[in-house]
C-alpha positions as CSV (number, residue, x, y, z in Angstrom):
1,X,0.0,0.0,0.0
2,X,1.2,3.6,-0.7
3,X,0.2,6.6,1.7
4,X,1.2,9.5,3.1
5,X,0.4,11.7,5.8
6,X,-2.1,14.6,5.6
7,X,0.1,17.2,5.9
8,X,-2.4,19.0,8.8
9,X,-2.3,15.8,10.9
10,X,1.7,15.0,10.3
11,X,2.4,16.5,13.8
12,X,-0.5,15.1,16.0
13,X,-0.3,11.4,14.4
14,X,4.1,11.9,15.3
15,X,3.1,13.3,18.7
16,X,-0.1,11.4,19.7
17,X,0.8,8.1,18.4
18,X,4.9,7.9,17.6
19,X,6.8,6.9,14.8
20,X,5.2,3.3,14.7
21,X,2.0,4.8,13.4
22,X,2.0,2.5,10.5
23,X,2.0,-0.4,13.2
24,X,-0.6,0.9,15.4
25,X,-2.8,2.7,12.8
26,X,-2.6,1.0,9.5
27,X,-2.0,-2.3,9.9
28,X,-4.8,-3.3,11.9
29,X,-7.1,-1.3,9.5
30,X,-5.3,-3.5,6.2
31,X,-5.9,-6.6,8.4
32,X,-9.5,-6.5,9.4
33,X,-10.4,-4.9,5.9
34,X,-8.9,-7.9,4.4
35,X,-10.1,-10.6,6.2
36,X,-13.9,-9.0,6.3
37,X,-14.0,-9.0,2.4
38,X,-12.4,-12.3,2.0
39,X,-15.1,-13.7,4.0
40,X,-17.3,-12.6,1.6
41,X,-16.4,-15.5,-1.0
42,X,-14.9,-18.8,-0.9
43,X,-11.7,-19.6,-1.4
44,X,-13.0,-21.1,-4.7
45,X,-14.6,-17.6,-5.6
46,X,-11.4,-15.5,-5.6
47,X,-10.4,-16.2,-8.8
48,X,-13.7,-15.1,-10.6
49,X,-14.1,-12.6,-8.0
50,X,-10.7,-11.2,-7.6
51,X,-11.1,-7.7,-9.2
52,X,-14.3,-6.6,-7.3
53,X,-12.7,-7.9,-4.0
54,X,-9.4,-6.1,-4.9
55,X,-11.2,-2.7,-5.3
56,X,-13.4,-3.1,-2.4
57,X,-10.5,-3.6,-0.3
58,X,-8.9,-0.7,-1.7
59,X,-11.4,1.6,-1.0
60,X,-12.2,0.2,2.8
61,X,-9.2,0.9,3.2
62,X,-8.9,4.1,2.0
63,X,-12.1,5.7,3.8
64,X,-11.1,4.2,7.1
65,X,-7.5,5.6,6.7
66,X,-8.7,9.2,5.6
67,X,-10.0,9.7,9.1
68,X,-7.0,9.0,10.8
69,X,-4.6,11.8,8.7
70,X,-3.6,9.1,6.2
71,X,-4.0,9.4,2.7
72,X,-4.0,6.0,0.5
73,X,-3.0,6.6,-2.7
74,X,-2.9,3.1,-3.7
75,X,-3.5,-0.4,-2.6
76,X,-2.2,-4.1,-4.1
77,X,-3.6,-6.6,-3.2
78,X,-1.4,-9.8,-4.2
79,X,0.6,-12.8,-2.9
80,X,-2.5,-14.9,-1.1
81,X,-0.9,-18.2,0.7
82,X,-3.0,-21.1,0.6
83,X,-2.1,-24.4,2.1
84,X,-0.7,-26.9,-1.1
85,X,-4.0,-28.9,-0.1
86,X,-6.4,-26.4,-0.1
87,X,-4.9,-24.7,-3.4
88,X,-5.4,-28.2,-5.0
89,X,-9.1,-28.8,-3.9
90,X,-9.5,-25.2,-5.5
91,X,-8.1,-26.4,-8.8
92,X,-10.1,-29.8,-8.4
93,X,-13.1,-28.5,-8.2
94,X,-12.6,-25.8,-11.4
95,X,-11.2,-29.0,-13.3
96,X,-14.6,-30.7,-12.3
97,X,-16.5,-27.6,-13.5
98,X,-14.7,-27.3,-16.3
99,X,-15.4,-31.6,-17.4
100,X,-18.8,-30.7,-16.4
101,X,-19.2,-28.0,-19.3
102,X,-17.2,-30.1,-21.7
103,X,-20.1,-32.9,-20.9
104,X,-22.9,-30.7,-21.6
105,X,-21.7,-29.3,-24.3
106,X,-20.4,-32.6,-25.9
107,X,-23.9,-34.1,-25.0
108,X,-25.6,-31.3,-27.2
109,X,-23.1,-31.3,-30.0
110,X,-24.2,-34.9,-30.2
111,X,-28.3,-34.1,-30.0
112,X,-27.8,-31.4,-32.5
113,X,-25.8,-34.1,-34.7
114,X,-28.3,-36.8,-34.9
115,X,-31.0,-34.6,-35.0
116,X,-29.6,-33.1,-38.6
117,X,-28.7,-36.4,-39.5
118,X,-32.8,-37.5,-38.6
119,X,-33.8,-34.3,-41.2
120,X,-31.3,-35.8,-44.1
């Protein structure tokens, strides 16, 4: 994430809260913004998903910041870590989607098939 201070609160975040404000201030905010819109979708979701959760982040993130003096100017969101196991029942499951839509559409290539060769 890139930020900077508000220039008006530089001195009152220093004095009020030290020069570990990024500790004390930011970092809880990026870790419960995270995890609350990551519990909107399954880990299985992310991929299709990944975009709207990305921006949504981004701009929690940035309205809860903007109270405190700090001004996001942008926010990344990359590098999840998912167990080996977990990331291969992800992949599982979108290779079983995937066979499912080969199946279906297999299935009506061979209807619409048979049914031209019924009109010949």
């Amino acid at each position: 994430m890139n930020y900077r201070i508000n220039g008006d609160s530089a001195s009152n975040i220093y004095k009020d809260v030290g020069r570990n404000y990024a500790d004390i201030i930011i970092q809880p905010i990026v870790v419960a913004v995270s995890k609350s819109e990551m519990a909107k979708y399954s880990a299985d979701q992310f991929a299709e998903n990944w975009e709207t959760m990305k921006a949504s982040i981004g701009k929690e993130i940035t309205e809860r910041l903007s109270g405190s003096g700090i001004n996001v100017t942008e926010v990344s969101v990359t590098d999840f870590d998912f167990k080996p196991e977990f990331q291969a029942s992800i992949e599982a499951k979108q290779r079983a989607v995937q066979d499912a839509l080969r199946a279906i559409s297999e299935k009506q290539t061979t209807i619409t098939q048979s049914e031209a060769r019924a009109l010949s």
